[in-house]
VOROTI-361270 format. One line per 2 residues: number of its first residue (from 0); for each residue x, y, z of C-alpha. Coordinates in pm, 1 decimal. Example, Ala and Ser with C-alpha at 12.3 -4.5 7.8 and 13.67 -1.06 7.14 Angstrom:
2
0) 1230.0,-450.0,780.0 ~ 1367.0,-106.0,714.0
# end
This chain:
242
0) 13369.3,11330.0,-1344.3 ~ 13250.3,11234.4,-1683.6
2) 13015.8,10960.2,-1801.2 ~ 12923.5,10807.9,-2136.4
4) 12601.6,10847.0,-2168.2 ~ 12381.6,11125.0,-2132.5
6) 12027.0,11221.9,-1935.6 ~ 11694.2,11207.4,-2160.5
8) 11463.4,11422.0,-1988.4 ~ 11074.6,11457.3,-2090.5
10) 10841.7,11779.8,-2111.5 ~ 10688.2,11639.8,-1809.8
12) 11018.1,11642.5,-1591.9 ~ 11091.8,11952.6,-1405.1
14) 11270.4,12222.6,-1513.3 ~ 11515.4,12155.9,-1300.7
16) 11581.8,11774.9,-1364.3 ~ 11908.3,11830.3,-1529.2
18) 12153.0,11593.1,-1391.7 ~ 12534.2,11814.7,-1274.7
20) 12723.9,11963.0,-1494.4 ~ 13009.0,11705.7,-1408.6
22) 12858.0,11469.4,-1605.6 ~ 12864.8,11623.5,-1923.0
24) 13036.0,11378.2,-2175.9 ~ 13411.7,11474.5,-2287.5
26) 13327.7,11366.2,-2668.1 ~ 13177.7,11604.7,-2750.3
28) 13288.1,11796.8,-2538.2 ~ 13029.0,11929.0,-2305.8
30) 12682.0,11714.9,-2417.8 ~ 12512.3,11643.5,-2090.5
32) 12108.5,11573.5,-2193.1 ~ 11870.3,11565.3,-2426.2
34) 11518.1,11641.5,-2493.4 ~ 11301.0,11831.2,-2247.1
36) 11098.5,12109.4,-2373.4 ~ 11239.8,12491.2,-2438.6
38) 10983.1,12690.5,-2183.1 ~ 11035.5,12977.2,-2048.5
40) 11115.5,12795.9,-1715.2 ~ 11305.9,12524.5,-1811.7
42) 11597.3,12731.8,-2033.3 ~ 11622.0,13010.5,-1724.2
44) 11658.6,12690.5,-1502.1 ~ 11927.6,12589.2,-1792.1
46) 12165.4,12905.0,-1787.8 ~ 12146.2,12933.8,-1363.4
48) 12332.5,12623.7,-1398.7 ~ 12549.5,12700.8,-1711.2
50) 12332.0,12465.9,-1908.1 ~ 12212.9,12589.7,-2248.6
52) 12059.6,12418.1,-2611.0 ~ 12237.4,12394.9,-2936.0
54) 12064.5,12192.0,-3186.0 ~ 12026.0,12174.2,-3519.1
56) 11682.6,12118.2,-3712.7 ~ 11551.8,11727.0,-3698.9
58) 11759.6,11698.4,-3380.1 ~ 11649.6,11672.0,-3031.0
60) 11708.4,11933.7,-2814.0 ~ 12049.0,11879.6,-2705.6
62) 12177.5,12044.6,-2397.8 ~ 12537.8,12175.0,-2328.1
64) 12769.2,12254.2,-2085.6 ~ 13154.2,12274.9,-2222.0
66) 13435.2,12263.1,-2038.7 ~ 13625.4,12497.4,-2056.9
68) 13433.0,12733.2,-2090.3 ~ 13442.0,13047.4,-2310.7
70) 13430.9,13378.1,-2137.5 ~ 13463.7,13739.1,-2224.9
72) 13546.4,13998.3,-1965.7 ~ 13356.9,14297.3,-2030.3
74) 13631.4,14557.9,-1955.1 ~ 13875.1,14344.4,-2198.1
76) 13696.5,14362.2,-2520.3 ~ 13959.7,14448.2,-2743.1
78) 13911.2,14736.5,-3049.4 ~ 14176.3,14759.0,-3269.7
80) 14317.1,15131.8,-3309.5 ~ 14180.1,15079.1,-3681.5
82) 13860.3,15013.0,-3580.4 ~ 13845.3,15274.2,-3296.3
84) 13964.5,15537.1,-3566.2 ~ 13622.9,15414.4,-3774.4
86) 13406.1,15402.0,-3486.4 ~ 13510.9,15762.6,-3414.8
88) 13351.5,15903.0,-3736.0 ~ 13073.0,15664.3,-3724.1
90) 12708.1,15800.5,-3730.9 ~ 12582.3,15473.9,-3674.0
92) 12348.4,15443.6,-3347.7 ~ 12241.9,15219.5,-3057.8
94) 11921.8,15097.5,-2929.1 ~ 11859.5,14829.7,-2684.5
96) 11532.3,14628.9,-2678.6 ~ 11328.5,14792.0,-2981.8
98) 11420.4,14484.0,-3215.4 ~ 11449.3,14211.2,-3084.1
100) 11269.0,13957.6,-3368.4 ~ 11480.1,14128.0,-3632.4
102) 11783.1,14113.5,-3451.4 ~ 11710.5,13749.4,-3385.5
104) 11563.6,13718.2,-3790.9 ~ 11927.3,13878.0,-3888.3
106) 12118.8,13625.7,-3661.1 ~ 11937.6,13327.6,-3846.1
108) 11996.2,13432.2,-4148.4 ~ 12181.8,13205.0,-4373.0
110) 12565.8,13257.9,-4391.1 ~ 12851.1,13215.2,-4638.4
112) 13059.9,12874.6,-4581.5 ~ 12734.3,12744.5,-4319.7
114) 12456.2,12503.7,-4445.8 ~ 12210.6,12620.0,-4236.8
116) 12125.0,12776.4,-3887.6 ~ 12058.6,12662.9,-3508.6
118) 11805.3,12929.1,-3437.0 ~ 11527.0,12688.4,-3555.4
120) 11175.7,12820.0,-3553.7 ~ 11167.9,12642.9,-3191.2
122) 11412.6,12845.4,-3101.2 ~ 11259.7,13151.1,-3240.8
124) 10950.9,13097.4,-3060.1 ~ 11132.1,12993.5,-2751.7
126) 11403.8,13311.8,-2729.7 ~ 11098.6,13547.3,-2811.6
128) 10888.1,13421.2,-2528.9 ~ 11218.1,13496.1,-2300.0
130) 11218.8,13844.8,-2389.9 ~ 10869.4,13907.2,-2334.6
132) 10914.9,13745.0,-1979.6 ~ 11202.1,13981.9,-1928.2
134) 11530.0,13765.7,-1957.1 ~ 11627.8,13818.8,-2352.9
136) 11753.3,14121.1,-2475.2 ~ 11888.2,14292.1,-2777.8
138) 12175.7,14531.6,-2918.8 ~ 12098.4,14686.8,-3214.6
140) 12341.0,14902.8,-3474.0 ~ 12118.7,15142.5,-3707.0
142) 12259.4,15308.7,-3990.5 ~ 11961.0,15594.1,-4056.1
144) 11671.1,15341.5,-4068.2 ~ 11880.4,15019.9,-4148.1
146) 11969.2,14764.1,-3912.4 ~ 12330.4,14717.7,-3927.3
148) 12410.0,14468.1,-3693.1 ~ 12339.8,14350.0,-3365.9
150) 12306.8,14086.0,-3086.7 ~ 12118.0,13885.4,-2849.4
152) 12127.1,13695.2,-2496.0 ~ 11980.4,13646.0,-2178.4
154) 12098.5,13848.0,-1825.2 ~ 12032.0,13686.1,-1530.4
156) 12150.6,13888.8,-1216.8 ~ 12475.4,13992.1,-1309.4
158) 12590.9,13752.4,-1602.6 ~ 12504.6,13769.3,-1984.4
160) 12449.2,13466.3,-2191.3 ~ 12582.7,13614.9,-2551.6
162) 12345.7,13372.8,-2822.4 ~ 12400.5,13499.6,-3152.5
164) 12557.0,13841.0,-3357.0 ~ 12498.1,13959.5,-3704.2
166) 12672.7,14225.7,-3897.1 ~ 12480.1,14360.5,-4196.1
168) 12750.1,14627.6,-4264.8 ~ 13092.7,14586.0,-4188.5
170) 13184.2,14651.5,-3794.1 ~ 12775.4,14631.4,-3719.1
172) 12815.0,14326.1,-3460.7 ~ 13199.2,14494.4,-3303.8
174) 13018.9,14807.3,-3194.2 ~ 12689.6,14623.7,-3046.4
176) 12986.0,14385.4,-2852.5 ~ 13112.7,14751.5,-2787.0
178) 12771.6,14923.8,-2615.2 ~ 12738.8,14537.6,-2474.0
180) 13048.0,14547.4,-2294.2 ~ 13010.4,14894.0,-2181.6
182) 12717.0,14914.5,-2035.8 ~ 12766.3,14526.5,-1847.8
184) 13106.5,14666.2,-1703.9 ~ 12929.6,14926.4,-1568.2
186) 12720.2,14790.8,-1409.3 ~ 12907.3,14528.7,-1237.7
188) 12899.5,14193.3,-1467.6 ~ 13235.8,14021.9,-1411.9
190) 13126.8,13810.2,-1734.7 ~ 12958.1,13791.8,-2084.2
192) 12925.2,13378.5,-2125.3 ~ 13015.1,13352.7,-2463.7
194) 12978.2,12924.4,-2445.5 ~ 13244.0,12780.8,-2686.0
196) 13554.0,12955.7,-2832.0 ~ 13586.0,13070.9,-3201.1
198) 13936.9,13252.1,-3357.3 ~ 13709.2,13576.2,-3355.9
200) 13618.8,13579.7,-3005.6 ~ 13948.1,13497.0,-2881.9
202) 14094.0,13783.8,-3107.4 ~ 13844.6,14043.2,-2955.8
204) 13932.0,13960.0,-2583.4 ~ 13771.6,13610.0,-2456.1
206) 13959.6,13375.4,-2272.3 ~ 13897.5,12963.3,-2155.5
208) 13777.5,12906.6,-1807.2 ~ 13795.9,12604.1,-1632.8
210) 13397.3,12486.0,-1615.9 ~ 13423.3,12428.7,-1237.1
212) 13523.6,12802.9,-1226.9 ~ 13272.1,12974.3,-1443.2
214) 13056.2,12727.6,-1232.4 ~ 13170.9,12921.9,-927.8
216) 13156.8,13247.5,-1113.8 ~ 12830.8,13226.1,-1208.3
218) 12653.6,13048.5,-856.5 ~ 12746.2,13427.9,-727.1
220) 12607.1,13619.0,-1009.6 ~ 12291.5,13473.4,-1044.5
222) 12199.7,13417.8,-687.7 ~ 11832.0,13613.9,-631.3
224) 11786.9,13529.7,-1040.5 ~ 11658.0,13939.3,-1111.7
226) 11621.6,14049.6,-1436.1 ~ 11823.3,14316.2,-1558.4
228) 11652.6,14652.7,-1625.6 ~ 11948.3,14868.8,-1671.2
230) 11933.9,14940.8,-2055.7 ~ 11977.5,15318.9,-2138.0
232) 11646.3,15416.8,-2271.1 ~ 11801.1,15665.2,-2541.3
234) 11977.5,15586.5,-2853.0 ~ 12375.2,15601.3,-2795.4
236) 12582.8,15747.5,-3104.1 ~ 12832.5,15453.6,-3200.7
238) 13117.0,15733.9,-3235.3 ~ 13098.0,15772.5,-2819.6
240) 13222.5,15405.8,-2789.8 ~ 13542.3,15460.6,-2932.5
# end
């Protein structure tokens, strides 16, 4: 069920006072409320119920929930032989958690061909105060002291909510998807939640999920919402991702 108009919540509703998903509107696709506040509580509330903000500067917060929805299966991410062949010989390396404000500074950056960014300095502040609290984290690709590329998200129990990537050098955001996707299929995440579908995601492995399924998918993994504390606390060498 869809509706045609959308929730307005205040910074003095709950964090949970987002009506269901089901009533997201269809045009465009996904919009389901607006305005609220972006604390700490509030977004975690957000993503438990595949809820998140996109919203550009002098906009309300708008909140989101697309259907379908775009997924990437950790164990699926593609690497062309090409790129594999690169990887190989790379002496790029991988951290997880030591930059987190540059990796999300990178990510806002502006871009060829885009006008501006979403990560408005509300965001900033908001994303930054999830990883102190333990929810956001960070991928980042060095070459020698130079941050190459990287990502950010948020894991809640066994799903990750992929935000934003950057690539500095060429290949910097495929091999932080790479140590991503590694590590998550090891340790058991059936999902990355990659939110809406772009060529480049569905080249590198994503696929569309029904919302009611992802819905279903990710009631399971986030049931007991812990934080995820299984980052390797070493630097990995790009090359062993190949």
């Amino acid at each position: 069920m869809s509706s045609t108009r959308i929730a307005w919540l205040t910074p003095d509703d709950p964090p949970g006072a987002f009506p269901p998903v089901d009533r997201a509107l269809v045009e465009p696709d996904g919009l389901l409320a607006a305005g609220g506040d972006l604390s700490v509580e509030r977004l975690v509330e957000a993503y438990t119920r595949g809820i998140f903000p996109w919203f550009d500067s002098g906009q309300p917060i708008l909140w989101w929930s697309p259907d379908p929805r775009c997924v990437l299966k950790p164990a699926n991410y593609h690497l062309s032989r090409r790129f594999r062949r690169t990887l190989a010989k790379s002496a790029a390396t991988v951290t997880f958690n030591r930059a987190f404000g540059a990796v999300m500074d990178a990510c806002a950056a502006p871009r060829d061909g885009q006008p501006g960014t979403w990560i408005t300095a509300d965001m900033h502040r908001a994303y930054r105060a999830l990883h102190a609290a333990g929810w956001a984290h960070s991928i980042e690709v060095w070459d020698g002291e130079r941050l190459a590329g990287g990502l950010y998200g948020l894991a809640i129990g066994r799903m990750f909510f992929a935000e934003s990537m950057f690539s500095a050098l060429s290949g910097g955001s495929k091999i932080a998807l790479a140590a991503l996707c590694r590590i998550l299929d090891t340790e058991g995440f059936p999902l990355i939640d990659c939110q809406v579908a772009s060529s480049h995601l569905m080249r590198i492995g994503a696929e569309l999920m029904p919302r009611r399924i992802f819905i279903d998918t990710l009631t399971r993994t986030v049931a007991g919402r812990d934080r995820f504390n299984g980052w390797p606390g070493d630097a990995l060498a790009a090359a062993s991702l190949a």
